[in-house]
N, C-alpha and C positions, 0 to 999 in steps of 0.2 A: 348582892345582886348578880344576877347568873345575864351578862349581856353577847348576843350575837355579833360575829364580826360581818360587816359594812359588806365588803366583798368576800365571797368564796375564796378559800385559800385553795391557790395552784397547789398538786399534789405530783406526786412526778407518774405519768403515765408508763407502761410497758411499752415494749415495740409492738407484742399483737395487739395492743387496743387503738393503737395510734393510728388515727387517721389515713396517715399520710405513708402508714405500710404498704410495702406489698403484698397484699393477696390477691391467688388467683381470681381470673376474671368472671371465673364460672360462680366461686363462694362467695361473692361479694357481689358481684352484679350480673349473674344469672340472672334474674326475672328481666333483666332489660332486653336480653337479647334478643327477644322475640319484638318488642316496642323498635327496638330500635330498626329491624328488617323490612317490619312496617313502613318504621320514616322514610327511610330508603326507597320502597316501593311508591309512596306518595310520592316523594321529590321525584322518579321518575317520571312518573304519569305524569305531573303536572308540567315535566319539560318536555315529555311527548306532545303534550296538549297544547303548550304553547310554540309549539314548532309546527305543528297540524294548522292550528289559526291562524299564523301568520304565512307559511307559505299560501293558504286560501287567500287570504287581503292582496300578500302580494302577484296573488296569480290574477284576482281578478283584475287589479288595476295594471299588469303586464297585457295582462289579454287585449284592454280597453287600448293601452297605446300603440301597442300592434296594431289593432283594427284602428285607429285612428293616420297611422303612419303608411298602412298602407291602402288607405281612402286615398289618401293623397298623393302618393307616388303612383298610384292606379289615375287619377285625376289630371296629371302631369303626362303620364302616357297618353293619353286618350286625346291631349291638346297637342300632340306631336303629329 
């Protein structure tokens, strides 16, 4: 009876095959590098964009307490 063993027998790997070698960054993950400039440009925008939003929120609600602080110090003046 010709039987298969259970698990795959570990075989001993090269250093080029291995994983965990070094090769350059261009042979091995060139096609990322372009993805990756991308992500980069994404995460910017989207912290441009959340820095645009919020100084808007906090301008308008700057703006409103100014005008409300100086309703009032105008209001103070004017009973003088």
């Amino acid at each position: 009876m010709n039987q298969k063993p259970i698990a795959p027998v570990a075989r001993p790997v090269s250093r080029k095959q291995h994983p965990s070698s070094p090769v350059s960054a261009r042979g091995r993950y060139g096609w990322q590098s372009g993805a990756t400039a991308i992500e980069y440009g994404l995460i910017a925008a989207l912290v441009a964009l959340s820095i645009y939003v919020g100084v808007l929120v906090a301008g308008n609600g700057l703006s409103e307490v100014f005008l409300v602080v100086g309703n009032q110090l105008q209001a103070v003046l004017d009973a003088i």
